[in-house]
ZATOR-966952 format. One record per residue: residue in one letter; x negated, y, z of N, C-alpha, C in turn. Coordinates in steps of 0.1 Angstrom, whole numbers. Each point is the difference from the previous one (the first is absolute). Layout:
BEGIN
resn/nu/nv/nw/cau/cav/caw/cu/cv/cw
A/X/Y/Z/X/Y/Z/X/Y/Z $
...
***
This chain:
BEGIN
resn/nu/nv/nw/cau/cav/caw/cu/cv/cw
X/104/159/290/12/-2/-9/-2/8/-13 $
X/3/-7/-10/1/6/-14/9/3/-9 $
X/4/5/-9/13/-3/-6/-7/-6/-16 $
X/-14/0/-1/-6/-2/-11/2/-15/-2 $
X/1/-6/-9/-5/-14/-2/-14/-3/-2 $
X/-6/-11/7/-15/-5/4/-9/-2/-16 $
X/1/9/-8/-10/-4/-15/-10/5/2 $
X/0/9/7/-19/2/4/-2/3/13 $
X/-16/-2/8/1/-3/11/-10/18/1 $
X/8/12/-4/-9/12/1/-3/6/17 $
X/-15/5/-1/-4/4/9/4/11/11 $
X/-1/2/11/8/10/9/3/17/-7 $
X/-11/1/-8/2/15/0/12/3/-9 $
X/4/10/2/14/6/-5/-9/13/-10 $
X/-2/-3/-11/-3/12/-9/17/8/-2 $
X/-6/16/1/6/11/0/2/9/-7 $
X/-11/3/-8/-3/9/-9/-16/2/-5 $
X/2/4/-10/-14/5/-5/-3/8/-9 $
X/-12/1/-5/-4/12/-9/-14/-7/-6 $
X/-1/1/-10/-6/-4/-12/-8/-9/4 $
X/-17/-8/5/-5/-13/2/6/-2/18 $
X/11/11/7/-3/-2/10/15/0/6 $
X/3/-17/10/13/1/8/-2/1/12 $
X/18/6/7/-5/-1/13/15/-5/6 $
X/-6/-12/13/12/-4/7/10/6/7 $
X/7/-7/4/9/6/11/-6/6/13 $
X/-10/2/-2/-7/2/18/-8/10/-8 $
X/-3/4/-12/-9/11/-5/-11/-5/-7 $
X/-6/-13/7/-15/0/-7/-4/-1/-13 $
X/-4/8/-5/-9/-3/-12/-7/-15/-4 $
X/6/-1/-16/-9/-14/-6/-2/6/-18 $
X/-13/-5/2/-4/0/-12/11/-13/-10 $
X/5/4/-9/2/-12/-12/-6/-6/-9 $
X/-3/-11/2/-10/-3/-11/5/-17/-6 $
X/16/2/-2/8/-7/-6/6/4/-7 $
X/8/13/1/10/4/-7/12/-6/-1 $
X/7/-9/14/8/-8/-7/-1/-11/-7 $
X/-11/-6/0/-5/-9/-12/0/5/-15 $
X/-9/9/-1/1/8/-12/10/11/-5 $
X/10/-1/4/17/12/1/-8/12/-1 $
X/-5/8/16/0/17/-7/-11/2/-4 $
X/0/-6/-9/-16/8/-7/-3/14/-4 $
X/11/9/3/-6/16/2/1/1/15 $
X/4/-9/10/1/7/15/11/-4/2 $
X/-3/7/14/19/0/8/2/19/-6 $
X/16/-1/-1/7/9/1/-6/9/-11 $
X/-1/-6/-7/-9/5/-15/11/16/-7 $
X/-5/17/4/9/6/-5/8/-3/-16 $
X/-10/-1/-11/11/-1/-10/10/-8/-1 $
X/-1/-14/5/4/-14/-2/20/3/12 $
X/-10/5/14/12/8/14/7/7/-15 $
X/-3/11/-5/7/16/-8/9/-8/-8 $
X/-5/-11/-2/10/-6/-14/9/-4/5 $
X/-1/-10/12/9/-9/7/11/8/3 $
X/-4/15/6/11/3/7/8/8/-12 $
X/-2/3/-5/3/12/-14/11/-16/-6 $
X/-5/-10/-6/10/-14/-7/10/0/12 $
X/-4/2/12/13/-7/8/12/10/1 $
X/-4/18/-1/9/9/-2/3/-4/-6 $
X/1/-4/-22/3/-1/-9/8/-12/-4 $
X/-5/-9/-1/8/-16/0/-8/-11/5 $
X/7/-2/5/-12/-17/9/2/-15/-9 $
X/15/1/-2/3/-9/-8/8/-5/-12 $
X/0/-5/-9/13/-8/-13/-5/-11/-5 $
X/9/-11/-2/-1/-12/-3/-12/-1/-14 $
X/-3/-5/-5/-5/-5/-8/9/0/-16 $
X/12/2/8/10/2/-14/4/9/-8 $
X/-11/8/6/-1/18/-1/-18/-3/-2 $
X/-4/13/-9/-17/5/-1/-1/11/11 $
X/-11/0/6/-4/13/8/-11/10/-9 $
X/-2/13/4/-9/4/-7/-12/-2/4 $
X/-6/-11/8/-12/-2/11/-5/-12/-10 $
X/9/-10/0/-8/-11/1/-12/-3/-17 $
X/8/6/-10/-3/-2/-11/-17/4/-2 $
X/-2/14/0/-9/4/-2/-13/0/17 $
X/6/-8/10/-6/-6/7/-11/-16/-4 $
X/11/-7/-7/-2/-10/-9/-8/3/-11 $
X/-1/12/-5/-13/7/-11/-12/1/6 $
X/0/8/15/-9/-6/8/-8/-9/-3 $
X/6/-10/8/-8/-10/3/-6/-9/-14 $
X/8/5/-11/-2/-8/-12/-20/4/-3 $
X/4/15/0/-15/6/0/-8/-2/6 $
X/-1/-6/13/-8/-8/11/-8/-9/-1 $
X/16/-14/-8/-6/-10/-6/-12/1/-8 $
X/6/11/-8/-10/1/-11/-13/10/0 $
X/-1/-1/16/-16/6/-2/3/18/-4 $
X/14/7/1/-3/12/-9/9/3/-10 $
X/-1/-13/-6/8/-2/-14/14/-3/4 $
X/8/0/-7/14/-10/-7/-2/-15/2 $
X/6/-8/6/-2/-12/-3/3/-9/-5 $
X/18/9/-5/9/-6/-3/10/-14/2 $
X/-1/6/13/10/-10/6/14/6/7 $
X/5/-13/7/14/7/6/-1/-5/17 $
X/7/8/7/-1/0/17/11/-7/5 $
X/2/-10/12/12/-1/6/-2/9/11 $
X/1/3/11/6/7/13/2/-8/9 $
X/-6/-2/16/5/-8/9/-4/7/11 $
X/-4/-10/10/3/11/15/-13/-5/4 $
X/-7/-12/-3/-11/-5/6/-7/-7/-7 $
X/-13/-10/-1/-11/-5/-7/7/-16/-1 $
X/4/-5/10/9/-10/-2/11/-2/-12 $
X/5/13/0/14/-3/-11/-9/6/-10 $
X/-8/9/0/-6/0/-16/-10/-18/-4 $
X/1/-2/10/-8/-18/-3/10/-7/-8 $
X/12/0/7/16/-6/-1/1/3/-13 $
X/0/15/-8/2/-1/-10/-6/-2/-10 $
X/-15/1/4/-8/-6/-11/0/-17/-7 $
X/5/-7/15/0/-13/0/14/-4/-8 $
X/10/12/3/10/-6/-8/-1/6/-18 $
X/-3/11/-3/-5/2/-11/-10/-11/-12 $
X/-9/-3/16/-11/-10/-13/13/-14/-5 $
X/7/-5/11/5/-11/-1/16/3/-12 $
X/1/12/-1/9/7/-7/-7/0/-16 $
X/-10/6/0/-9/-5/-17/-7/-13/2 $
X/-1/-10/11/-1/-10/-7/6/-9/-4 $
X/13/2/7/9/-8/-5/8/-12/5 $
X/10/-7/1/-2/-13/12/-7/-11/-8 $
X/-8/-10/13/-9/-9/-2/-13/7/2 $
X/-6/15/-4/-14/4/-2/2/8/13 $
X/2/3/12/5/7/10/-13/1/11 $
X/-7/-11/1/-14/-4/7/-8/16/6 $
X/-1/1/10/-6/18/3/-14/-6/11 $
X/-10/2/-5/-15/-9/5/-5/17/8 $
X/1/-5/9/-9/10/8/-16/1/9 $
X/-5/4/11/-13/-6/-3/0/-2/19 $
X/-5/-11/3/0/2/17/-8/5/5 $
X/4/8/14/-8/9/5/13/14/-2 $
X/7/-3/-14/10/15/-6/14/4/12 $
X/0/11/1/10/-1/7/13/12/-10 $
X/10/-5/0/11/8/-8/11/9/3 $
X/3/-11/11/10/10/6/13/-12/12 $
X/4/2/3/9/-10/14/16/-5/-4 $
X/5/2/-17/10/-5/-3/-5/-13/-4 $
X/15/-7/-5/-4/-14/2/-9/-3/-14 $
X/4/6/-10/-9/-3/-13/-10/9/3 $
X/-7/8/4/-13/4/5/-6/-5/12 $
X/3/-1/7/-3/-5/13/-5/-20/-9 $
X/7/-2/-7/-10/-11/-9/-8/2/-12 $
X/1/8/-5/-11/10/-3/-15/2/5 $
X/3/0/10/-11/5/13/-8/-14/-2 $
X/-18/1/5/-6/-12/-4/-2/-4/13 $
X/11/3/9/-8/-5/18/15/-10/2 $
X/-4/-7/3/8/-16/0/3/-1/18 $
X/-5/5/6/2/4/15/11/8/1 $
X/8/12/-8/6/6/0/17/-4/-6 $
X/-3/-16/-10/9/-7/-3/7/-7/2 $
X/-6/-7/12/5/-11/10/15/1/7 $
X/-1/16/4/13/-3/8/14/1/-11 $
X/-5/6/-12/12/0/-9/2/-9/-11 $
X/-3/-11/3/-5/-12/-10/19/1/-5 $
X/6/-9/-2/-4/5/-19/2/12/-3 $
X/-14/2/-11/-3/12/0/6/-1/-19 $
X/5/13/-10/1/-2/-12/-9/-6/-7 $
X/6/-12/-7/-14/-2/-13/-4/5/-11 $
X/-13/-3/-2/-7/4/-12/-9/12/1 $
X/-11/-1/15/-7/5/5/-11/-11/3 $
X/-14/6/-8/-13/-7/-1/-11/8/4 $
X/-13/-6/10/-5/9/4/-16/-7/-6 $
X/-9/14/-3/-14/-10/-4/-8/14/10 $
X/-14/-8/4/-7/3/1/-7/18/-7 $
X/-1/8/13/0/17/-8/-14/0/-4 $
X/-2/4/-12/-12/4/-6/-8/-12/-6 $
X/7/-13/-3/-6/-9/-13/8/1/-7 $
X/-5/5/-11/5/-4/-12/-1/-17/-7 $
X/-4/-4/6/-1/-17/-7/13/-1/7 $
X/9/2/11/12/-2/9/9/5/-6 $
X/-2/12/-6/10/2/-13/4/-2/-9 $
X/-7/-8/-5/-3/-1/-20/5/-17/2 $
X/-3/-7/11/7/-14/4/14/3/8 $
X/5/15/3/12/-4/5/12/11/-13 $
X/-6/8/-6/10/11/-8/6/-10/-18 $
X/9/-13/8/5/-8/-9/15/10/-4 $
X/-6/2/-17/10/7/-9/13/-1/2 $
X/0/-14/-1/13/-6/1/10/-4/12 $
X/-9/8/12/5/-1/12/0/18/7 $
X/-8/3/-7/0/16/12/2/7/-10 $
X/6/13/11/9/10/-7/-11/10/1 $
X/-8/2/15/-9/8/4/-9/-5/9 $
X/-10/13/-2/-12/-4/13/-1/16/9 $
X/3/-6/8/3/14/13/-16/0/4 $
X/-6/10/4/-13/7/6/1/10/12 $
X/-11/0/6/-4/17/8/-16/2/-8 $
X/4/9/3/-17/2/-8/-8/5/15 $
X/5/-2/9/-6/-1/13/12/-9/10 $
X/-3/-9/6/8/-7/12/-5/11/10 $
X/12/4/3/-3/11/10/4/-8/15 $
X/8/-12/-1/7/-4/15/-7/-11/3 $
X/-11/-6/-4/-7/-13/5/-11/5/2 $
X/-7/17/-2/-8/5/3/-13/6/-3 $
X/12/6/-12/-8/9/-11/-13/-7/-10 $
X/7/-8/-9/-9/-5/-8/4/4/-14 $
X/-9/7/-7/0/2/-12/-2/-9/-12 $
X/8/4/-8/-6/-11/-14/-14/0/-6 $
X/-6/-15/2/-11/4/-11/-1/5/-9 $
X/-12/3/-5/-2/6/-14/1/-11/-11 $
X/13/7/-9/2/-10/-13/14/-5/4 $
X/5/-3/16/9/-12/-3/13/7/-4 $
X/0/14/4/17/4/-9/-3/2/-12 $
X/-10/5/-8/-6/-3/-15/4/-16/-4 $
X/-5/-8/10/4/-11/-11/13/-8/3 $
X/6/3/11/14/3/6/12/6/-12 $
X/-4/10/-8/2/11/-7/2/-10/-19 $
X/-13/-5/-2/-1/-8/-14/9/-16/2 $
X/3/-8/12/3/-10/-1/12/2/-1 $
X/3/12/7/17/-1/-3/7/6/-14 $
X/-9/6/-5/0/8/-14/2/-15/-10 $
X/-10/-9/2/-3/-12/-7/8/-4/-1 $
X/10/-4/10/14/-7/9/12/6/-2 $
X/1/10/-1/12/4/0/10/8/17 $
X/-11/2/5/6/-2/14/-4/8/7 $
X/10/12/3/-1/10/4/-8/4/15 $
X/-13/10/2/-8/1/7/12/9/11 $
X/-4/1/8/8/12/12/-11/1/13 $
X/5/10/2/-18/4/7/13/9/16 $
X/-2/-6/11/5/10/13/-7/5/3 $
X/3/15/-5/-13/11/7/8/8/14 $
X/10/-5/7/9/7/11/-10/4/10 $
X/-10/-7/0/-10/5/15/-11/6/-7 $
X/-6/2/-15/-12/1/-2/4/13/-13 $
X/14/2/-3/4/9/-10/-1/14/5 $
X/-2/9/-12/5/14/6/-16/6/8 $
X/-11/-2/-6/-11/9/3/-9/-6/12 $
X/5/-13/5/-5/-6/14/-17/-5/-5 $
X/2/-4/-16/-12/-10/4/-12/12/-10 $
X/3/14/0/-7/10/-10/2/-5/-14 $
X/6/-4/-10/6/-5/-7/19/5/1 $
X/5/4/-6/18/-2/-1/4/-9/7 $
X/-3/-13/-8/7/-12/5/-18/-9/-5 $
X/2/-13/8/-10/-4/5/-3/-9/-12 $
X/9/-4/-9/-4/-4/-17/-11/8/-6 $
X/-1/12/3/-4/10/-10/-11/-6/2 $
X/-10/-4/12/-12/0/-1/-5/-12/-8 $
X/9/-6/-3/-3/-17/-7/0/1/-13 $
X/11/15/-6/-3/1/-21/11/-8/-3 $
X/9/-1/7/13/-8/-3/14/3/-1 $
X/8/-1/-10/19/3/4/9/-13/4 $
X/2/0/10/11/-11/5/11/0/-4 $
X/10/-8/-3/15/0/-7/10/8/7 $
X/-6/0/15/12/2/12/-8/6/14 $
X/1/14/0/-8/3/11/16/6/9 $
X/-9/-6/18/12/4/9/-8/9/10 $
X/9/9/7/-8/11/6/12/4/13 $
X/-4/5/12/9/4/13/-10/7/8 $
X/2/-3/14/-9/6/3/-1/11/4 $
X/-15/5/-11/-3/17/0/12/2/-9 $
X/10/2/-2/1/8/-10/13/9/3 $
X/6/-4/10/6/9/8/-2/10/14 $
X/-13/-4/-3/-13/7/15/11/-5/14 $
X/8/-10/0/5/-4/11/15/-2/-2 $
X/1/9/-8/16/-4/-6/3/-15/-7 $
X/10/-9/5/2/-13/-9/4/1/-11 $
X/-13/-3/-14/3/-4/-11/-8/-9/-5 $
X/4/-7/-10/-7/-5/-9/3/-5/-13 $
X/-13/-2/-10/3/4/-16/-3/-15/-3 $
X/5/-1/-10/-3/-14/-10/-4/4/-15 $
X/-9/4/-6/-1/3/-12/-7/-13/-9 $
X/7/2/-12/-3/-13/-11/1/10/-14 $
X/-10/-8/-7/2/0/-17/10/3/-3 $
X/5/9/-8/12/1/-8/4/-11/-6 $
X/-10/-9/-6/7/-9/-3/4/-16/8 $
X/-4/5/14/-1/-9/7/13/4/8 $
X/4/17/0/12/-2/8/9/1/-7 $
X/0/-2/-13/10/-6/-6/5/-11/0 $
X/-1/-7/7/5/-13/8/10/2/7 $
X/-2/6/9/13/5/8/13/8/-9 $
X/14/-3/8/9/5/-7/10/3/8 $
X/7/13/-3/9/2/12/8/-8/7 $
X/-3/-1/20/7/-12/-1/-15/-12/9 $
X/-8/1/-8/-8/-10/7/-8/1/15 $
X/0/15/-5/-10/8/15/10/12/5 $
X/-4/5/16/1/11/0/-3/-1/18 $
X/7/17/5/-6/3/10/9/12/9 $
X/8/0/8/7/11/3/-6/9/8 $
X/-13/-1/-1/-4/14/2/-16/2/-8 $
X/0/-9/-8/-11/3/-8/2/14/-9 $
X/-12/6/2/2/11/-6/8/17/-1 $
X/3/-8/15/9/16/6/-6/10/5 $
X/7/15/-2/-9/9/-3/-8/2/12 $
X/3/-7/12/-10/8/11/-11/-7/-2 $
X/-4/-13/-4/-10/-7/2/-6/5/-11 $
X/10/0/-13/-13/6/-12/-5/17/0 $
X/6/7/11/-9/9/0/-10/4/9 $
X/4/-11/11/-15/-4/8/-11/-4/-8 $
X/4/-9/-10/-13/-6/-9/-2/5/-8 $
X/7/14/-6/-3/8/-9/-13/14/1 $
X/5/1/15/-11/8/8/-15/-4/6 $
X/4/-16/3/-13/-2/3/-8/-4/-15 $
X/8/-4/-7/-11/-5/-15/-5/14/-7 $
X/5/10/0/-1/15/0/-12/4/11 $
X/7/-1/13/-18/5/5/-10/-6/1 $
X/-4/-18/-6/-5/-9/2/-9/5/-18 $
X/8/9/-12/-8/-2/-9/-7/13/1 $
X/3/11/9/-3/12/5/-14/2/8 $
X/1/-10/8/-13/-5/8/-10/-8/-7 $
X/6/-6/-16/-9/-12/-7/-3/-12/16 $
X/8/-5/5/3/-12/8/-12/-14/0 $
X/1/0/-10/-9/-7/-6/-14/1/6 $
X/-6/16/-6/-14/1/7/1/4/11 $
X/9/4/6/-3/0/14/0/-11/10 $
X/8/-14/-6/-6/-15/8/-12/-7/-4 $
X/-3/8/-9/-14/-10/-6/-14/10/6 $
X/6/8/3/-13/11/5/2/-2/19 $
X/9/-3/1/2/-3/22/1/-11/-1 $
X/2/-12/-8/-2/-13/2/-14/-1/-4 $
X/-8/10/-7/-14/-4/0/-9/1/15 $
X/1/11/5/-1/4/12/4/-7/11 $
X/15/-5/1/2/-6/10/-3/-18/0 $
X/-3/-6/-12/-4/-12/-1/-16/-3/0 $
X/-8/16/1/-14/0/5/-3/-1/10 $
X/10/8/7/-2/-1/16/3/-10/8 $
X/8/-8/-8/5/-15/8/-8/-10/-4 $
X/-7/3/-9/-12/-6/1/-9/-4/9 $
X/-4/18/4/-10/0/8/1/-4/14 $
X/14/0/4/3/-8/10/-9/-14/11 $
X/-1/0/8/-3/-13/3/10/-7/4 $
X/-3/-17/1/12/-6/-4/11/-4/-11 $
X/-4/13/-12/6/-5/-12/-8/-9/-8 $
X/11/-11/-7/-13/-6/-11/3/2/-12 $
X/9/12/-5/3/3/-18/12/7/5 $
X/2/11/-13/11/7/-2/5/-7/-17 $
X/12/-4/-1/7/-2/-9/9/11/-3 $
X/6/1/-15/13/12/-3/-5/6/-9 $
X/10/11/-6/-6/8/-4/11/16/4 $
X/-11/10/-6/7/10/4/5/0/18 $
X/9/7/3/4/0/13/10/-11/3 $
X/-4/-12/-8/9/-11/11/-13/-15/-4 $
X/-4/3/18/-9/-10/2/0/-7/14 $
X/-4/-10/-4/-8/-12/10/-8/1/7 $
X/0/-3/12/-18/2/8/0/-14/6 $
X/-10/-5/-9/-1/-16/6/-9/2/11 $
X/4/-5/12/-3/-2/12/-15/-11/-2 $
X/-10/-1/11/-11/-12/-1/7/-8/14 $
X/8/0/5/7/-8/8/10/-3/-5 $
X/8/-8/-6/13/-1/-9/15/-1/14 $
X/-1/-1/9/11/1/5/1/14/6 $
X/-8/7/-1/1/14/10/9/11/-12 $
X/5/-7/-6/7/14/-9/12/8/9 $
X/11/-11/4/10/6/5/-5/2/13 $
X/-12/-4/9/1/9/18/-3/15/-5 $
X/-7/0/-13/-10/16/-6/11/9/-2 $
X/7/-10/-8/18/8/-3/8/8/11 $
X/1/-10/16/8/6/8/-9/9/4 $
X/-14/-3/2/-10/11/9/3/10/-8 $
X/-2/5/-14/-1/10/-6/10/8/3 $
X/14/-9/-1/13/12/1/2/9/16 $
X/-8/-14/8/3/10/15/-14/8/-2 $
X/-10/2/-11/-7/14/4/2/8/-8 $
X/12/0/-8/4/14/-7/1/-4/-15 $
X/-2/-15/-7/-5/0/-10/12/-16/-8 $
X/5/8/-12/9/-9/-4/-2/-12/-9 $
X/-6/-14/-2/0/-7/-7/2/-14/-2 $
X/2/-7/-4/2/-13/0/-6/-14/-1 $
X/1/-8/3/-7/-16/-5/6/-9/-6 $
X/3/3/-15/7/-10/-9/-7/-16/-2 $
X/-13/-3/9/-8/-8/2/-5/-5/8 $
X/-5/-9/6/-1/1/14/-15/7/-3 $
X/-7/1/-5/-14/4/-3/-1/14/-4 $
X/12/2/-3/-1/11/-8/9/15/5 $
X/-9/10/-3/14/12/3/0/8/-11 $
X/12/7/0/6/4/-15/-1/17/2 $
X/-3/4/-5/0/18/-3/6/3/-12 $
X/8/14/3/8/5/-11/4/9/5 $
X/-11/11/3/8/13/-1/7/7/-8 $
X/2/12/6/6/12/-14/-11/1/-14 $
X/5/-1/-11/-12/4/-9/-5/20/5 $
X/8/1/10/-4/16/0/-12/3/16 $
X/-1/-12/5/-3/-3/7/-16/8/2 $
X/-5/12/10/-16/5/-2/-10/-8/6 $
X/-9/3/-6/-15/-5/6/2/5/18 $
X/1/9/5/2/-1/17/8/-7/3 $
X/14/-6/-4/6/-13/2/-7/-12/-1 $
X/-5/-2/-9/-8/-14/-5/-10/1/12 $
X/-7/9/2/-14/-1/9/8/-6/16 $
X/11/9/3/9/-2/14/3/-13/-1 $
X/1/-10/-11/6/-9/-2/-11/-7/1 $
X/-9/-2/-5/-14/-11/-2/-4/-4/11 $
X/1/20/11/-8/1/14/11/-10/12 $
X/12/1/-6/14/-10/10/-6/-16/1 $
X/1/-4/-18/-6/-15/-4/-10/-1/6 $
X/-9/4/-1/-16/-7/5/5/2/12 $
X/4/6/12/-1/-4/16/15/-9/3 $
X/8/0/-11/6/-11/2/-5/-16/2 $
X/-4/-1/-10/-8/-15/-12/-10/-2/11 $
X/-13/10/7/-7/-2/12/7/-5/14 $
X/14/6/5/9/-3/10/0/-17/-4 $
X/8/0/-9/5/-13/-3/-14/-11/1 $
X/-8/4/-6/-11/-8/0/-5/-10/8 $
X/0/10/11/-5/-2/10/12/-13/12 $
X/10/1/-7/5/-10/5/15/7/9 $
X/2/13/5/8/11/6/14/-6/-5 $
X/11/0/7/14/2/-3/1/16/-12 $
X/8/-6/-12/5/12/-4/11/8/8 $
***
């Protein structure tokens, strides 16, 4: 008996607690993480500065409407501006939300807000996944996920991820407001963008008129050794959306746009009752604080180098996709992803199969080399188990 409603079908163990790449159930045992939540604590469990903050905002104020300023959220929102920008200023402006979904929500309502009615069109790419409201959840390029909520809102178009000939025949001026991206499909199983196609992703809509927006919610915030996962392409998007890491577990999420792009919005069109309240912004205030402390960045691109060597060497793998610490391990059997999945978690080891081929890793970016090795040494006699034909 449950009192939960049936939206996901999660596995027996009852996680308890934990401490930085490492949780433990209700019965005690030790697991490596090497999900994070789907990207979420990217400093760990129970991360001290991110805990120090939490509890310190909850003494102080937890909450006030939106009809009121906090002294959190603004210069939180300077943050992330600098992020965008590689370092720099980007000069943009932030909305506040609680998840990757409603920062989709508002991007989707913003583009359709500068473009106007009649130019409303939001072209996304299949394979993308956005988020489970009803204007993102059509958004999303997986048409299996559509079905049970048919009618779904209109003026959702999907092309083919990574041609640009699929773009340049679908980004009609006179019909689209925007073109939504990941600059990695993190939930069909970690596929990255070719080389060139957010570059030329980036010029068609410049040509057009038609604002670029890039969801970096699973790939933002230091995951791929990069800030955000644009950086590595040489590009600025109109509208970048971010969740996730950025409350190291705490629910938030950001929508940032062009100043002159969120000048579209006007009081009244958007909002959020608890976007932006002080406990969540100084969860995300501490982790983007110890995240620029640690340089975040190189430390996923230096243990995703490592740990995407070792899965290499594996037998039974046939490629590592990803970058930085959120990657793919394409399987040479393509259905054995998810038995590898449940084998791994009953030997101590946390990860996923967003694929049937495929398993997904994403540790902590704080994550050490004797983790990684404990972890490679779990994988390979798992993937062997499975191999051979054994019940996970």
């Amino acid at each position: 008996m449950t009192y939960l409603m049936g939206t996901y079908a999660p596995a027996d163990v009852v996680f308890s607690h934990g401490d930085g790449s490492v949780l433990y159930d209700t019965n005690g045992k030790r697991y490596l993480d090497f999900l994070c939540g789907i990207a979420v604590t990217s400093l760990g469990h129970a991360e001290p500065h991110v805990a120090r903050a939490i509890c310190t905002q909850s003494r102080r104020l937890l909450h006030v409407s939106n009809l009121f300023r906090n002294e959190l959220a603004e210069p939180l929102a300077e943050r992330l501006d600098r992020l965008v920008g590689d370092g720099q200023p980007a000069g943009g402006r932030v909305f506040f939300c609680n998840s990757g979904a409603e920062a989709n929500e508002c991007a989707i309502k913003l583009a359709r807000r500068a473009g106007g009615h009649g130019r409303h069109v939001v072209v996304s790419a299949l394979g993308s996944f956005h988020g489970r409201t009803l204007a993102t959840l059509h958004a999303t390029g997986q048409t299996e996920k559509h079905r049970a909520f048919q009618p779904l809102p209109e003026g959702f178009e999907h092309v083919a991820y990574g041609d640009a000939g699929a773009l340049d025949a679908a980004l009609d001026p006179d019909r689209v407001a925007a073109l939504l991206l990941e600059s990695i499909e993190g939930e069909i199983g970690v596929v990255p963008a070719p080389a060139g196609y957010l570059r030329a992703a980036r010029r068609l809509c410049d040509e057009r008129g038609i604002l670029l927006l890039l969801d970096e919610v699973q790939t933002g915030l230091g995951r791929t050794g990069r800030w955000f996962g644009f950086h590595h392409h040489g590009i600025r998007p109109d509208v970048v959306t971010v969740a996730k890491a950025l409350g190291n577990g705490m629910p938030i999420g950001a929508c940032w746009a062009k100043a002159a792009v969120a000048a579209a919005f006007e009081p009244g069109d958007h909002g959020s009752t608890f976007g932006g309240q002080p406990l969540a912004c100084a969860a995300a205030t501490a982790t983007i604080d110890r995240m620029v402390e640690l340089d975040a960045p190189r430390l996923a691109a230096a243990a995703g180098s490592k740990l995407a060597e070792g899965l290499r060497r594996l037998p039974g793998v046939a490629s590592v996709r990803g970058a930085g610490l959120l990657l793919g391990c394409v399987l040479e059997t393509h259905l054995f992803a998810p038995a590898v999945a449940a084998r791994s978690l009953a030997s101590g080891l946390v990860v996923n199969a967003p694929a049937p081929g495929v398993v997904r890793l994403a540790p902590p970016l704080t994550v050490s080399d004797e983790e990684i090795d404990e972890a490679l040494a779990i994988l390979k006699g798992v993937i062997a188990h499975v191999a051979k034909g054994t019940e996970p």
